[in-house]
C-alpha positions in Angstrom: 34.7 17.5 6.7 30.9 17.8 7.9 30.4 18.8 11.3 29.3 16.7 13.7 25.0 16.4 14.3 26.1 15.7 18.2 28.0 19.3 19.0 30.9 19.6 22.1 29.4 20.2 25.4 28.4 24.0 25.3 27.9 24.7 21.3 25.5 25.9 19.8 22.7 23.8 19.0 19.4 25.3 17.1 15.8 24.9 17.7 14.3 27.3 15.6 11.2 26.4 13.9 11.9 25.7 10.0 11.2 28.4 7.6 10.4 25.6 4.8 7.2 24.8 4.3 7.0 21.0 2.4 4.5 20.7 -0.3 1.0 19.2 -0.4 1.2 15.8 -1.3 -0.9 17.1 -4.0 0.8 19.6 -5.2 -1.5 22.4 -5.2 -5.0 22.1 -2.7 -7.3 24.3 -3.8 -7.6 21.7 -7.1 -8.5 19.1 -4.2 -12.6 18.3 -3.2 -13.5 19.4 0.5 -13.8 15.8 1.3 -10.2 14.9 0.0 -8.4 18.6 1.9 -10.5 16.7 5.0 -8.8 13.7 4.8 -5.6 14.2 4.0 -5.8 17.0 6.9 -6.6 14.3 9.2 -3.4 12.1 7.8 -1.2 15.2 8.1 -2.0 15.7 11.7 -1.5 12.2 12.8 1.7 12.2 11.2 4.3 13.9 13.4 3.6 11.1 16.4 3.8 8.5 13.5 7.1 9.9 12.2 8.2 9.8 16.1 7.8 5.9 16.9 8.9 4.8 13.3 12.6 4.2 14.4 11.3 1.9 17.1 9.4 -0.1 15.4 12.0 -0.2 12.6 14.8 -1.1 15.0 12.7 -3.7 17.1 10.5 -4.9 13.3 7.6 -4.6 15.3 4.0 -4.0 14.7 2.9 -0.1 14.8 -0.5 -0.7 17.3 0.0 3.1 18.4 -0.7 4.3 15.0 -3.4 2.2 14.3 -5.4 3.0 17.6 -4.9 6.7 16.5 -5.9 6.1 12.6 -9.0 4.3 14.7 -9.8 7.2 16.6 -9.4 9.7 13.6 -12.1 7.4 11.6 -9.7 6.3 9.5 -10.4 2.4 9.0 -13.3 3.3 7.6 -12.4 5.5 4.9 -13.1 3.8 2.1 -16.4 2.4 3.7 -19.7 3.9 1.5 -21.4 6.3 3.4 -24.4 4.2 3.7 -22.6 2.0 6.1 -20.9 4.5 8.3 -17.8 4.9 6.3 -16.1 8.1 4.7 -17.0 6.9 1.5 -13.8 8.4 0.2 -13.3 7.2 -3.5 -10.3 6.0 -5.1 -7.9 8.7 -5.5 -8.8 10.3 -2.5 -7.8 7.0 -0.9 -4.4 7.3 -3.0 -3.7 11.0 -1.2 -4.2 10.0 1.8 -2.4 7.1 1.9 0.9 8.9 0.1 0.6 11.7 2.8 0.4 8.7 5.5 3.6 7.2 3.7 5.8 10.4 3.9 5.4 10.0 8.2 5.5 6.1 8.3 6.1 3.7 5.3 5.1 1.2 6.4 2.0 2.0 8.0 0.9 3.4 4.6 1.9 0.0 3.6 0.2 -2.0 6.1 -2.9 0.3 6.1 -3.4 -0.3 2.0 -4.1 -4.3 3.1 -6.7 -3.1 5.4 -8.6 0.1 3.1 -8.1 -2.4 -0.2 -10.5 -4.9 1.6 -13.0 -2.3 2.0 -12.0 -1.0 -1.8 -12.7 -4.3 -3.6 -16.0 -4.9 -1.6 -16.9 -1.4 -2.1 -17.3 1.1 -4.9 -15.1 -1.8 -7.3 -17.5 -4.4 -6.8 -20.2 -1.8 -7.1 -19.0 -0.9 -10.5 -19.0 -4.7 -12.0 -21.6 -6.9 -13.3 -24.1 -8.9 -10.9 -27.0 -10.6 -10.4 -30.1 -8.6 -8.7 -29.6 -11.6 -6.4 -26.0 -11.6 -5.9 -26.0 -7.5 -5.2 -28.8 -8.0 -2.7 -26.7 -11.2 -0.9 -23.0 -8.8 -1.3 -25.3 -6.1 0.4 -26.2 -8.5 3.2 -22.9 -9.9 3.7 -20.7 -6.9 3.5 -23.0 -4.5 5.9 -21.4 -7.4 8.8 -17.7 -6.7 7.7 -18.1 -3.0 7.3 -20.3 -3.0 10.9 -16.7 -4.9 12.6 -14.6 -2.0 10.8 -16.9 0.9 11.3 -18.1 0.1 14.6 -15.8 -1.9 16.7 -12.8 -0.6 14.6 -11.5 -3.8 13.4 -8.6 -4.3 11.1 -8.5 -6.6 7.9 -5.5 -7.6 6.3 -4.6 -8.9 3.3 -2.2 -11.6 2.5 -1.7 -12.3 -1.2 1.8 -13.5 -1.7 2.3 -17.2 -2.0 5.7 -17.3 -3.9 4.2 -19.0 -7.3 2.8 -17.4 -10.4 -0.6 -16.9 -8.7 -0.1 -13.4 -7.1 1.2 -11.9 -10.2 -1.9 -12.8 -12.0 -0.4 -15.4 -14.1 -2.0 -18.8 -12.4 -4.6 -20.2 -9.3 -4.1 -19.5 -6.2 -2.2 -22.2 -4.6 -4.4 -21.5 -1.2 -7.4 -23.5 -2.2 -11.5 -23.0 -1.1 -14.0 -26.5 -0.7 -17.4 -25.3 -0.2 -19.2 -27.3 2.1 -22.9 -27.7 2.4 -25.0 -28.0 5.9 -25.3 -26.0 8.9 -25.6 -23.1 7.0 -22.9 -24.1 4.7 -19.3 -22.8 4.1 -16.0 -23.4 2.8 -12.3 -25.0 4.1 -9.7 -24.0 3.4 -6.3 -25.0 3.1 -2.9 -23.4 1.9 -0.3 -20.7 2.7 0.5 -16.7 2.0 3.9 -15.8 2.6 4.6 -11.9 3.5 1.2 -11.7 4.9 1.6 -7.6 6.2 -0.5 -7.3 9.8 0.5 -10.7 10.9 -0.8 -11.2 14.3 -2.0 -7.5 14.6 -5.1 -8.3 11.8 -8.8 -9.2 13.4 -9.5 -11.1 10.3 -7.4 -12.1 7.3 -8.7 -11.4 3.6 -7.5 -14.9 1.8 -7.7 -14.9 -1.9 -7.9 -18.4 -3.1 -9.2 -21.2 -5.7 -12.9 -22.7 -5.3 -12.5 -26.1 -6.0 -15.7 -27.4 -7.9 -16.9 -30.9 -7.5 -14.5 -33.1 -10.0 -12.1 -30.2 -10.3 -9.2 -31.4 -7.3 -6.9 -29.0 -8.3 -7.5 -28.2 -11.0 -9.3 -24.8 -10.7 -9.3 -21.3 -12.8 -8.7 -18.1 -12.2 -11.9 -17.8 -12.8 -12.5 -19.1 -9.9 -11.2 -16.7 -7.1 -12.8 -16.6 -4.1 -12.2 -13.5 -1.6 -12.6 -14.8 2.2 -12.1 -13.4 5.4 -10.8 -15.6 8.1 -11.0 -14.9 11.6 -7.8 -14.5 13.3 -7.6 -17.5 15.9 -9.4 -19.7 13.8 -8.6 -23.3 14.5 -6.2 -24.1 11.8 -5.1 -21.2 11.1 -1.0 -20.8 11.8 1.3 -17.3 11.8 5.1 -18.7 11.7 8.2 -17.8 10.5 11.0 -14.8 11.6 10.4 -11.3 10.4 13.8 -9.4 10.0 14.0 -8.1 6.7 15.7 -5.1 4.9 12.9 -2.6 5.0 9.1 -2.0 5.4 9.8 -3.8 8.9 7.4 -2.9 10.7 4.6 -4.6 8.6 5.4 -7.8 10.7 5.0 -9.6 6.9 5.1 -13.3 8.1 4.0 -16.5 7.2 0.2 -17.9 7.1 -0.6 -21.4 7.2 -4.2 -22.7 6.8 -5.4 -26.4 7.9 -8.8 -27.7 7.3 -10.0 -23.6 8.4 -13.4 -23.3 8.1 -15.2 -20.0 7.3 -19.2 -19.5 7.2 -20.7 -18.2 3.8 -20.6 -15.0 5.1 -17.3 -14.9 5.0 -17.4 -13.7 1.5 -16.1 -10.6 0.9 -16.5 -10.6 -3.0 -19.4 -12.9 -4.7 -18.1 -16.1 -6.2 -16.2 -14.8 -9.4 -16.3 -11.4 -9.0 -12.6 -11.1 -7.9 -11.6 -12.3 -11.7 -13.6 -9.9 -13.2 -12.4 -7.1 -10.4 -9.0 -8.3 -11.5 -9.5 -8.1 -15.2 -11.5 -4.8 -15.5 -10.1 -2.4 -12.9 -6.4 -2.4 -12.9 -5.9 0.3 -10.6 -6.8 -2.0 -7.9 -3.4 -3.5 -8.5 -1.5 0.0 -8.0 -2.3 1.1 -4.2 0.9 0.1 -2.9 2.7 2.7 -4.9 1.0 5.3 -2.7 3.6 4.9 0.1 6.6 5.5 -1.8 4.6 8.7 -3.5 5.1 9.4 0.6 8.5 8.4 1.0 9.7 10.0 -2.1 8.2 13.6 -0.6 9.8 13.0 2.5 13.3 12.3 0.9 13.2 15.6 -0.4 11.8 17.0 2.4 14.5 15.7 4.8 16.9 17.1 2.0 16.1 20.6 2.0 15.4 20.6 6.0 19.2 19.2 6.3 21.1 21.5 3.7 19.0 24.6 5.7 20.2 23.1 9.2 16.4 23.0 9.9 16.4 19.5 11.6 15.7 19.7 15.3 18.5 19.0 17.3 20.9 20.0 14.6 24.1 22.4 14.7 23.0 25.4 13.0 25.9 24.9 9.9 24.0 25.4 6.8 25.2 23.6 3.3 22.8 25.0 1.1 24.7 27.4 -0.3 27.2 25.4 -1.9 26.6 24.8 -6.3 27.0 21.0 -6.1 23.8 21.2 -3.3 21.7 23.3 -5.4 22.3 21.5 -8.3 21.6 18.2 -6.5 18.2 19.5 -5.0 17.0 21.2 -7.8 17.4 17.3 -10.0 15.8 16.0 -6.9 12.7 18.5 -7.3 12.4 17.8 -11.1 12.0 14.0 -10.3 9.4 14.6 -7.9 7.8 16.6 -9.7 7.5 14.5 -12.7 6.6 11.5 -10.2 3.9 13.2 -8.2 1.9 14.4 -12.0 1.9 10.8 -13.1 0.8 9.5 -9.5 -2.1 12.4 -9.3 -3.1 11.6 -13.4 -3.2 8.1 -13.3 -5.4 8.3 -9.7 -8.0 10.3 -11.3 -8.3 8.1 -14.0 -9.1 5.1 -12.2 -12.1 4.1 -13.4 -14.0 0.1 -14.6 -12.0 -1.0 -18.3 -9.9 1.7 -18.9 -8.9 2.6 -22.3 -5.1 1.1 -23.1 -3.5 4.2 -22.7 -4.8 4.9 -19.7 -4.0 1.0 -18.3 0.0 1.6 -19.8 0.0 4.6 -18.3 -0.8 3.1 -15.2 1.7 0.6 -15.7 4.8 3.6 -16.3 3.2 5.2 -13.1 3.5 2.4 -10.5 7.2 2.0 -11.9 7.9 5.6 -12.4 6.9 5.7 -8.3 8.6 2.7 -7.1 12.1 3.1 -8.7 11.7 7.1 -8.1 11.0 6.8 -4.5 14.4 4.9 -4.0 16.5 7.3 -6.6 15.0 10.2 -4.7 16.3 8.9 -1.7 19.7 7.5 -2.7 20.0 11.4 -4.5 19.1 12.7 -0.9 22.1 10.2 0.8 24.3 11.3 -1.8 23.5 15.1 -1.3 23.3 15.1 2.2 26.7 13.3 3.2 27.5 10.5 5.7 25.7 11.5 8.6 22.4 11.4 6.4 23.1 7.7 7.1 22.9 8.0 11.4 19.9 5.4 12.4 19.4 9.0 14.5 17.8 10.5 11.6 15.5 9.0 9.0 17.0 8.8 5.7 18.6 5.8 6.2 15.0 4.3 6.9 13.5 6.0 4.0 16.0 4.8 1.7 15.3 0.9 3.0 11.8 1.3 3.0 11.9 2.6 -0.5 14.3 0.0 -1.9 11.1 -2.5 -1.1 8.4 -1.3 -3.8 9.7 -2.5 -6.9 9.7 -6.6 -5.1 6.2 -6.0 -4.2 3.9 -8.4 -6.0 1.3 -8.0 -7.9 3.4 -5.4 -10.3 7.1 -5.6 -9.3 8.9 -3.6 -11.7 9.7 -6.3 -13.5 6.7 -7.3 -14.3 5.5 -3.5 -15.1 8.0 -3.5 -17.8 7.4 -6.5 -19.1 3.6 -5.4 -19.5 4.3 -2.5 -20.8 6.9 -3.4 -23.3 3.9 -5.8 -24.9 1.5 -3.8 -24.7 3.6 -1.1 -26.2 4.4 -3.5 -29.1 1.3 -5.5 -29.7 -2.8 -4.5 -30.2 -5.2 -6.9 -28.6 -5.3 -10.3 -30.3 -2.2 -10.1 -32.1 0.7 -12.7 -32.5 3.7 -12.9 -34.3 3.6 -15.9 -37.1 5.9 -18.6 -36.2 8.7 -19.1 -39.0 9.3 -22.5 -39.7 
């Protein structure tokens, strides 16, 4: 039987610094840019006091403002703002490190930090990157200079509800949440609809709503052509936050409900040109793909906890070490493999993020969001396994880690599901083809 993590009254307990040093989220830094050792630096030293308040806000599912005034101070809101505007003008995978090395302190800060950076993502170097008009560059230029001024400058947060429990987050219909533009007094849009699971509930200064534009004749009956990107103003009139929050993991993203009634939103409120969000959606999939990030963190930290526990290298722990047993070697060493092998398709695929990928590099995508998702969770069930029952103690954080991890592959756009499903066809089938019907 394991000892006890709580010793009798006058035993030893150790306090030792740990000899293990975990790995870069990278792998190896000296392949990394200056700009990307920066940032993740700057991650790495928040995350100690982020790892410190993550049981609370897990026990209590309540939002993480602590973190967030610390990622403000540290610059971080803004870092994937161009440089023109103030930002760190960080590009995509350097975003993706970062965010993985945020993950292995907090999941789901990572999580609820994605919804704020992928705001400044999709208006940023993404929209830069697709097709416009002289005239609607200039007018994107205009219009996002205000949203990046409110991040930049005032440190304001944008979230980024997506989820409305239909087809239409997973790319496959509308949006349900539905735009009417509206003309005088500078002009404008309504809106009206819903977003379940909408991360930063309450804690959000304005709300990224991706919804349908409803053309004159076209009542619902719009495209998915016609997505519109709008930010709404937390405390707008209409605008509703209801529903409980107590789910199995990712807790502290306070996901609930948004309800919008008759909201109105100026044409600034644009935070993609009208259509560019299909054409974002169609050409750069990799937009799709920064959730996965987190559990890249959460997979590392799984391990990490791993080896720290087997070398009785956890504060606060009895100094009885278990690594030297074969079944614990064995264990870690399968552990290392699969993070291994996950960490080289999350690094590959984030360098190759690019406007229309070829098709191997959009399946490989596909195998690399799954690969992530369903590792993450294996690495941590592995790590529960390894580790023994007092692995589980809401003391320590595996038990969090394995919750959290068991989240990513329900996350829309690309549950797992729906990456095998992609993948299988695309595996299977060249563009255009059918099978004939037999009749």
């Amino acid at each position: 039987m394991s000892a006890p993590l709580t010793p009798a009254r006058g035993s030893e307990r150790t306090d030792k610094p740990s000899r293990y040093a975990p790995s870069h989220i990278a792998g190896n830094a000296e392949t990394l840019t200056p700009l990307q050792r920066e940032l993740i630096g700057r991650a790495a030293e928040l995350g100690p006091a982020f790892e410190a308040r993550a049981a609370a806000y897990d026990r209590d599912a309540t939002f993480p403002f602590e973190n967030y005034a610390d990622l403000r101070a540290s610059g971080l809101l803004g870092i994937c703002v161009p440089r023109e505007y103030g930002g760190l003008g960080a590009d995509f995978a350097t975003y993706v490190m970062v965010a993985a090395e945020i993950g292995r302190w907090c999941g789901a800060t990572a999580l609820s930090f994605n919804m704020h950076v992928s705001s400044c993502m999709w208006s940023g170097f993404i929209a830069d990157a697709l097709e416009m008009t002289a005239e609607q560059r200039a007018e994107h230029h205009r219009i996002r200079t205000q949203h990046y001024r409110r991040i930049v400058e005032q440190g304001q947060v944008y979230a980024q509800p997506f989820s409305e429990g239909g087809a239409a987050a997973a790319g496959a219909a509308p949006w349900g949440t539905v735009a009417r533009k509206v003309e005088g007094g500078g002009g404008g849009y309504v809106i009206n609809g819903r977003k379940i699971f909408a991360s930063l509930a309450g804690a959000a200064d304005w709300y990224g709503v991706l919804c349908t534009l409803e053309r004159p004749g076209q009542e619902g009956r719009g495209t998915r052509r016609d997505s519109m990107y709008l930010a709404v103003p937390a405390g707008a009139p209409g605008l509703e936050i209801y529903g409980d929050w107590d789910p199995l993991g990712m807790r502290a993203t306070v996901s609930r409900n948004l309800a919008f009634k008759d909201v109105f939103v100026p044409e600034d409120a644009r935070l993609m040109p009208e259509g560019l969000y299909y054409q974002a959606a169609s050409r750069f999939p990799h937009m799709f793909a920064t959730l996965s990030p987190t559990y890249m963190g959460i997979a590392q930290a799984a391990y990490d906890f791993s080896v720290k526990y087997l070398r009785a290298e956890l504060p606060g722990m009895p100094p009885v070490k278990r690594r030297m047993y074969p079944t614990k070697q064995i264990a870690v060493a399968e552990m290392r493999v699969k993070l291994e092998a996950t960490r080289a398709l999350f690094l590959q695929t984030a360098r190759e993020a690019r406007v229309d990928p070829d098709k191997d590099a959009r399946m490989r995508l596909y195998a690399a969001h799954y690969t992530i998702m369903e590792n993450a969770n294996d690495l941590a069930r592995l790590a529960i396994r390894t580790c023994g029952g007092q692995s589980m103690l809401k003391s320590l954080p595996l038990e969090r880690l394995y919750r959290d991890s068991r989240c990513g592959s329900l996350m829309l756009p690309w549950t797992a599901e729906l990456c095998l499903d992609r993948l299988g066809r695309e595996c299977l089938y060249e563009a255009g083809e059918s099978d004939e019907q037999i009749e």
